[in-house]
C-alpha positions as CSV (number, residue, x, y, z in Angstrom):
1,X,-5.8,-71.4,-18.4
2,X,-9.3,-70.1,-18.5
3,X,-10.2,-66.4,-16.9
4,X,-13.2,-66.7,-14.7
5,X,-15.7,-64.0,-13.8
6,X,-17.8,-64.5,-10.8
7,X,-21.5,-62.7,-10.4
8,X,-23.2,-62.3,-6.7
9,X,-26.2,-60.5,-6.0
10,X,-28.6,-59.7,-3.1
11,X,-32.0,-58.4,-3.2
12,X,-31.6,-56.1,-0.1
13,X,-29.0,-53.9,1.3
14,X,-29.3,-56.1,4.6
15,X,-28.1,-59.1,2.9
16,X,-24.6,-59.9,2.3
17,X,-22.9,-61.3,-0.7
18,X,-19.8,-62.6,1.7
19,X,-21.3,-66.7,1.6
20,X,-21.7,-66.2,-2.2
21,X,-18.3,-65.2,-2.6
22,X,-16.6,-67.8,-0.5
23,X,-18.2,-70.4,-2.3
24,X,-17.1,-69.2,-5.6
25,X,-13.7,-68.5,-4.7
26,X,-13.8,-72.0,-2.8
27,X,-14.5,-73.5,-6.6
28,X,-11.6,-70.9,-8.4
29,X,-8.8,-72.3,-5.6
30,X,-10.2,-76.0,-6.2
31,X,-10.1,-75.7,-10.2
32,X,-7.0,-73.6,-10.2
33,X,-8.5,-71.2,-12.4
34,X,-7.2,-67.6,-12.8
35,X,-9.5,-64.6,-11.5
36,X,-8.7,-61.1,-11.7
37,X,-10.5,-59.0,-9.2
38,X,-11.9,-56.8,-11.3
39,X,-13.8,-60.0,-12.7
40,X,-15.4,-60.1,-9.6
41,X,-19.1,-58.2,-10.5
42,X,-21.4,-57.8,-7.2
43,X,-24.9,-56.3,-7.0
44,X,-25.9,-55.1,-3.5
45,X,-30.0,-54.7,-2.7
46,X,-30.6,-55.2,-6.6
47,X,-34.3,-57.0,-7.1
48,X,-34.2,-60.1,-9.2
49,X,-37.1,-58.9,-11.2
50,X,-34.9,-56.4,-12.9
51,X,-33.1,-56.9,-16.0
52,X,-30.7,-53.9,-15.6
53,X,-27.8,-54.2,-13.0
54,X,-25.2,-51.9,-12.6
55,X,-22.5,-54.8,-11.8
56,X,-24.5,-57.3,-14.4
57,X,-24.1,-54.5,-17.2
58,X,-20.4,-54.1,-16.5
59,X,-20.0,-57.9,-16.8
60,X,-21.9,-58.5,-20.5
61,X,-19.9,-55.3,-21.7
62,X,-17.0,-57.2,-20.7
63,X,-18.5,-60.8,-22.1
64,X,-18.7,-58.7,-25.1
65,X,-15.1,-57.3,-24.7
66,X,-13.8,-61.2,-24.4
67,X,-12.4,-59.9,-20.9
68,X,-13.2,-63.7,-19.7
69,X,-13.7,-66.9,-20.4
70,X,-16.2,-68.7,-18.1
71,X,-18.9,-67.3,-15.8
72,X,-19.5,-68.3,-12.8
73,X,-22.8,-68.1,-10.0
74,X,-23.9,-70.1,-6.9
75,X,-27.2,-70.0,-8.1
76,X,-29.0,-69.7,-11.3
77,X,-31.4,-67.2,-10.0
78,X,-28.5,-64.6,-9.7
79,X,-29.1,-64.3,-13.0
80,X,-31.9,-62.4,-15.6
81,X,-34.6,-64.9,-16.3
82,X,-33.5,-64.2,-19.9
83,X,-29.9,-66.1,-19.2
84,X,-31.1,-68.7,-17.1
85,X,-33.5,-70.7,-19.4
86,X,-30.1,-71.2,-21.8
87,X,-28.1,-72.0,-18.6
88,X,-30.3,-74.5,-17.6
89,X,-30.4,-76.0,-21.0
90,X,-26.1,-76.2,-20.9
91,X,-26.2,-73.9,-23.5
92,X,-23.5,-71.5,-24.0
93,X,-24.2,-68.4,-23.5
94,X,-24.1,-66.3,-26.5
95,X,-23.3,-62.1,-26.1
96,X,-25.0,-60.2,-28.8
97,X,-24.2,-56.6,-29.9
């Protein structure tokens, strides 16, 4: 069975990640996939614009580390502009060193 990681983020402190999170935990329960919470990366008041993340940086060392298997986001723009061009393309996304 596939590991799943899931990735939310909010621009601003006074936004909350919560509807993000029920939505991809929603999809987990309806695939029967198998998280581990510490899969679960958030990003709190974190601007889009920025390519460094504390929670995004944890995840690719752990993409790196083969920690999990899939990836999963409500919404492409949670990611860096430099991942989402390959999502959007069905691409795989490829972890470099």
């Amino acid at each position: 069975m596939p590991c799943i990681a899931l990735y939310a983020r909010v621009s601003t402190s006074e936004q909350t990640v919560e509807p993000q999170l029920f939505a991809l935990r929603q999809y987990v329960a309806f695939r029967r996939l198998e998280l581990a919470e510490e899969h679960v990366y958030i990003d709190h008041g974190v601007s889009g614009s920025k390519d460094r993340r504390p929670a995004l940086d944890r995840l690719l060392a752990d993409a790196r580390r083969r920690r999990f298997d899939v990836l999963a986001v409500t919404k492409l723009d949670r990611l860096p502009t430099s991942m989402q061009s390959e999502s959007r393309r069905g691409s795989s996304l490829t972890i470099r060193r």
